[in-house]
N, C-alpha and C positions, 0 to 999 in steps of 0.2 A: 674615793668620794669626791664629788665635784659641789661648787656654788655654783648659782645661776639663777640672774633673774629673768623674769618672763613677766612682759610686757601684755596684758590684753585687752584689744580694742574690738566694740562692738554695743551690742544695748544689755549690757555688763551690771551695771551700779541700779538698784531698785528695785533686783528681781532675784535677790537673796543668795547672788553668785556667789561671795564670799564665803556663804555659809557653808554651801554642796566643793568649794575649792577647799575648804579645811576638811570634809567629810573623807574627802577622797585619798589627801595628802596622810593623815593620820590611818588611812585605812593600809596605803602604801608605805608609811613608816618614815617619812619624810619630815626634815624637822625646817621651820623655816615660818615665814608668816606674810599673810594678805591684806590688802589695804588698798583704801580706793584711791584714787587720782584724783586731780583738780580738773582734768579734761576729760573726764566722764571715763577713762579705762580704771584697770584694775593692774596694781602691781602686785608681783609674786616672788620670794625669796626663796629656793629650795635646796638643801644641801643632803645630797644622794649619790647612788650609781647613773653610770647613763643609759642602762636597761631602764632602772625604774622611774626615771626621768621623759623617757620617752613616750613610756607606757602613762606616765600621767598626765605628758600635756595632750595625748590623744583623748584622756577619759575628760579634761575640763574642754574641751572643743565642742562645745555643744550650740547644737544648730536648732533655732526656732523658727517663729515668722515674723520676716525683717518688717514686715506691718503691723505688727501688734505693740503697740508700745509697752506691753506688761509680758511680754515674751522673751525669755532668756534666747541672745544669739550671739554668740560669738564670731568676730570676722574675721579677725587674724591676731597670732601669738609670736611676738615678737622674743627671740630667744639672747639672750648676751651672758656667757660664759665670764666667770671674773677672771680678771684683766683685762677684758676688753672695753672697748671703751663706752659702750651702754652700761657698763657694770656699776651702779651709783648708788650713794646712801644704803647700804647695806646693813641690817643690825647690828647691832655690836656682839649678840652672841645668837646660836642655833642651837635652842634647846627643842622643845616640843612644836609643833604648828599650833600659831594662832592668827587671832584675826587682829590685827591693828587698827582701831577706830580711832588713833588718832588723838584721842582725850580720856584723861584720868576717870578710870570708872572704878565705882565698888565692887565688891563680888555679886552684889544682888542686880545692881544696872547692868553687867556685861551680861548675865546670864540670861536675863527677860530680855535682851538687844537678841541674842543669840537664839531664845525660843522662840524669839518672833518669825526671824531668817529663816530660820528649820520650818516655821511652819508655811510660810513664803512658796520654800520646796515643795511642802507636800499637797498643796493647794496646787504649784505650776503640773507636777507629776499627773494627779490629776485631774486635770482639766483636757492636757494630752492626750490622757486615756479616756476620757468622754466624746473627746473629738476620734480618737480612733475607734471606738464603739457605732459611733455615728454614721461614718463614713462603710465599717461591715456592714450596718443595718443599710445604707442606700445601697451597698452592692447589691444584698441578697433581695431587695426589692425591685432590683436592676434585671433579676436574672430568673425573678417570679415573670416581670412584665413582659423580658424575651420568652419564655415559657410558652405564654398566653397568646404571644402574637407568633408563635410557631407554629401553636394547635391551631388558630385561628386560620392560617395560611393554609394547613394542610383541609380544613375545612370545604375552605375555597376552590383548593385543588380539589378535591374530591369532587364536590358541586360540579366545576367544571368538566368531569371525567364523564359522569353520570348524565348531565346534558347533553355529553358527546356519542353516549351509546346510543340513548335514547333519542335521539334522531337518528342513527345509522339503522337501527331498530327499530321501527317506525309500529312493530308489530307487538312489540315486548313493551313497549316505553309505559303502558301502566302499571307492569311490574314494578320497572326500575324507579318511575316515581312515589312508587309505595315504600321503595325500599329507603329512596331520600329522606321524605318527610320520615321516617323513624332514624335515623341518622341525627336528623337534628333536634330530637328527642333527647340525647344523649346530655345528661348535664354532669355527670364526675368525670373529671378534666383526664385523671389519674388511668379511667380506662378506656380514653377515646382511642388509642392507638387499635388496641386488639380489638373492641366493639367493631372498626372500622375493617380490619383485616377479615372479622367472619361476614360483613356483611358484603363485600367484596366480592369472598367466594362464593356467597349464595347467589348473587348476582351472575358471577363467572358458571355456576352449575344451572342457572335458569336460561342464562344463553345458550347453554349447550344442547340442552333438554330440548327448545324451541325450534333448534337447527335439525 
């Protein structure tokens, strides 16, 4: 078992770090306690293995948007092993993880401090998740409107096919314009492909006919 505290700087203090740093630690079995700083970071006291040390300063590295000021982001976690010489004011014992606020509370203030935080989390969680909701719905809207200006292209290319026969064919070309204008008749997007492929061939079998 080792101590170690861990230093984190970043937009830490406001957005209910403390709370999701005890979640994590007590989830990993770590005993030890959190508490904010005078210079806006977050101190950490943790007494574990260095497997599940490692594995927990990865899980509290949490990365938001450095422009949100109500966005959880972590920038950097400064590590100091004790005896070294970051290693400072340390509790006097490592039982359970908790959250150090610093001033005398009853069981009923720590507890409504502590609902609050949690609910802090589940507010940040999601709000994350509405923005990644958000951002699927523009993809799939993204990929409706390539859709649309793919049929549309092929539209055009076709138009410009049928103009092409139709003067090389100077004979047939009311055919081929009767076959257009029903072409652009077409409004379910879903069967322009094959609509376009039989009226093609009808096309290709009127040419032949004519020859």
């Amino acid at each position: 078992m080792i101590r170690t505290r861990l230093v984190v700087e970043g937009n830490i203090q406001g957005v209910s770090y403390r709370a999701l740093v005890k979640q994590i630690a007590r989830g990993l079995g770590i005993k030890g306690l959190v508490r904010n700083l005078g210079d806006g970071g977050v101190e950490i006291f943790c007494e574990c293995n260095k497997e599940v040390l490692q594995n927990f300063v990865k899980m509290i590295d949490r990365k938001g948007d450095p422009g949100e000021p109500f966005s959880l982001n972590v920038e950097k976690i400064n590590i100091y092993n004790e005896g070294e010489k970051g290693y400072v004011n340390p509790p006097a014992q490592f039982k359970t993880f908790e959250v150090d606020y610093k001033i005398k509370l009853n069981p009923f203030q720590k507890e409504s401090i502590e609902k609050s935080e949690i609910g802090g989390l589940v507010l940040v969680d999601t709000r994350d998740e509405v923005r990644g909701s958000r951002e699927d719905i523009k993809g799939v809207r993204d990929e409706v409107k390539g859709s649309r200006e793919d049929v549309k292209a092929m539209h055009q290319d076709m138009n410009k096919r049928f103009d092409w026969v139709a003067e090389k064919y100077g004979d047939i070309g009311a055919g081929i314009i009767s076959i257009k204008d029903d072409l652009k008749e077409l409004k379910n997007m879903g069967n322009d492909v094959k609509e376009m492929k039989n009226l093609f061939a009808k096309l290709v079998n009127h040419i032949v006919k004519e020859k």
